[in-house]
N, C-alpha and C positions, 0 to 999 in steps of 0.2 A: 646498682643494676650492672649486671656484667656482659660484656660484648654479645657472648651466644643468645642472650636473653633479647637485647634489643635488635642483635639481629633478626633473632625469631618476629618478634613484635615487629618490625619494620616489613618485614616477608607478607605477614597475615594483613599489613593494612592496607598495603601494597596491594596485594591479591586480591581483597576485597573491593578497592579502587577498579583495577582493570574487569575481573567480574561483575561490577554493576555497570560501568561501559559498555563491556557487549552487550548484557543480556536488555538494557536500555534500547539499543538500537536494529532490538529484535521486532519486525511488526508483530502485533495481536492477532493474526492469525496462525503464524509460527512457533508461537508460545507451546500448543501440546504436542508436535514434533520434537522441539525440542528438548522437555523434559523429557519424553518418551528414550530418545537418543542419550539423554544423562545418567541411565540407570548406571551405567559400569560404573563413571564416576562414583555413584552413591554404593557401588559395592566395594569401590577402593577406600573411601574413605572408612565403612567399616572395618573391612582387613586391618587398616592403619588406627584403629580404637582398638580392633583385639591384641595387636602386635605394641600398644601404649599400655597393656594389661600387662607383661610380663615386668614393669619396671613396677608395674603402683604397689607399694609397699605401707600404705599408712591408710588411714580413714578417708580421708580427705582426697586421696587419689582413688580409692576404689568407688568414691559417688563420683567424682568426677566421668570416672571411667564408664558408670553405669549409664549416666545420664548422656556421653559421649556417645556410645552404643545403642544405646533409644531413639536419640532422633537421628543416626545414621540406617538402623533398622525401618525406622517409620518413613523416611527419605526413600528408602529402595522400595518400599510395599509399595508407599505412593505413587513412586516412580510406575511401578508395574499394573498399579490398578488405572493411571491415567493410559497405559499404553493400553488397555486392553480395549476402555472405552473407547479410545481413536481407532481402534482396530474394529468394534461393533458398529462404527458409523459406515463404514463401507463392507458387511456385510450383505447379504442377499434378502430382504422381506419376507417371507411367506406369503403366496396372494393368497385372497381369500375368496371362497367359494361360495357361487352362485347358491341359493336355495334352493332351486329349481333342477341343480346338475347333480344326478344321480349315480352318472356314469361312471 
């Protein structure tokens, strides 16, 4: 195993440590704010799968990469279909009309 490698690995377990700290000491109500608020996240991390594209040069790098790009693309859709729902909640109703009002 060479230094950049366990650097890298030390980095991602790292990250993953402090990431589940915060997002742990989010209340349950804040939860779809703040995915709402994560989309860019989830479009950097894409850019950062396309820009992992230009090295992969074998098989095994290009599923890789494939399957890196799916659920960074499925991340941001979801991202954007839970914003919308948080957005439809505070929308305006329709009222609805008497039977009788003709006017």
């Amino acid at each position: 195993m060479t230094v950049a490698l366990f650097a890298s690995i030390s980095i991602f377990v790292l990250s993953l440590l402090v990431g589940f700290e915060v997002i742990s000491k989010v209340p349950a109500t804040l939860h779809t704010p703040l995915m709402s608020a994560a989309n860019a996240i989830h479009g950097i991390v894409l850019v950062g799968a396309l820009l992992i594209a230009l090295s992969a040069n074998s098989f095994v790098g290009y599923l890789i990469l494939f399957v890196a790009t799916a659920f960074a693309s499925a991340n941001v859709v979801g991202g954007y279909v839970v914003t919308n729902r948080m957005l439809a909640m505070f929308r305006a109703r329709p009222v609805p009309q008497k039977q009788g009002d003709n006017a």
